[in-house]
C-alpha positions in Angstrom: -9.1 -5.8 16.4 -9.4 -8.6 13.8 -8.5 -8.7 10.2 -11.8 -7.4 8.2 -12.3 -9.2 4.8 -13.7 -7.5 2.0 -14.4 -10.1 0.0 -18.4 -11.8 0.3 -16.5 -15.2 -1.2 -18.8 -14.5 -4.6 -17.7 -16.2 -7.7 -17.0 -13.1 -9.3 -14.8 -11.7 -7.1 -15.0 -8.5 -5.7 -14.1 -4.6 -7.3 -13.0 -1.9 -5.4 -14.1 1.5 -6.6 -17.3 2.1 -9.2 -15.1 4.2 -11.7 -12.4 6.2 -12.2 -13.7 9.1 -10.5 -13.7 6.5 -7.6 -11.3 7.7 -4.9 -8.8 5.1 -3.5 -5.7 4.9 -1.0 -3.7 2.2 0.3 -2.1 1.5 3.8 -3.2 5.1 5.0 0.1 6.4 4.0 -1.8 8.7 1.1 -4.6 11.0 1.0 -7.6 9.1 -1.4 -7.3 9.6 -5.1 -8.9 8.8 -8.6 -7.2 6.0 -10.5 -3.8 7.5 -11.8 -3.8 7.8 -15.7 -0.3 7.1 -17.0 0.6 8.5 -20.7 2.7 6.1 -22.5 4.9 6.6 -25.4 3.3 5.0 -28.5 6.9 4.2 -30.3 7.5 0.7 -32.2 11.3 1.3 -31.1 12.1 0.7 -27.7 14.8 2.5 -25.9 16.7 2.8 -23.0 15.3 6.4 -22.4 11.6 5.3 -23.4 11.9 2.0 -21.4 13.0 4.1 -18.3 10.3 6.7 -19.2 7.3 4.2 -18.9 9.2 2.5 -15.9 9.2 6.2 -13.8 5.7 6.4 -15.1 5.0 3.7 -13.7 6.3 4.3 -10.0 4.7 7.9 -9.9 1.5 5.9 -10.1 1.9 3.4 -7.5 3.7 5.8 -5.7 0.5 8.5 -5.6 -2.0 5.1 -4.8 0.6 4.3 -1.9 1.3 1.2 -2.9 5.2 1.4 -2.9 7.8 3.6 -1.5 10.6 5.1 -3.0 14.1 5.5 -1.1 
């Protein structure tokens, strides 16, 4: 089976998903979800603890899209 494109090669590119009620999954390796909404420390000092905070964040987001794996 051939590669399917999504894009219709419009000037405005092309969206996936109307909103963020909008259920998405990547490379079948996740069950279909709303876009992840990730709460971010709102701090004028940055940390080691809040850096890695916002970094985990971060991954639990992509990793619930499917869009990375963690080992």
């Amino acid at each position: 089976m051939g590669v399917r494109q999504l894009s219709d090669k419009g000037p405005d590119g092309t969206r996936l998903g109307q909103s963020a009620a909008d259920k998405l999954a990547f490379y079948a390796l996740s069950t279909p979800i709303a876009r992840p909404s990730v709460t971010w420390p709102n701090t004028a000092t940055a940390t080691t603890a809040l850096n890695e905070l916002k970094a985990n964040r971060l991954m639990a987001a992509l990793v619930s899209l499917g869009l990375i794996v963690t080992t």
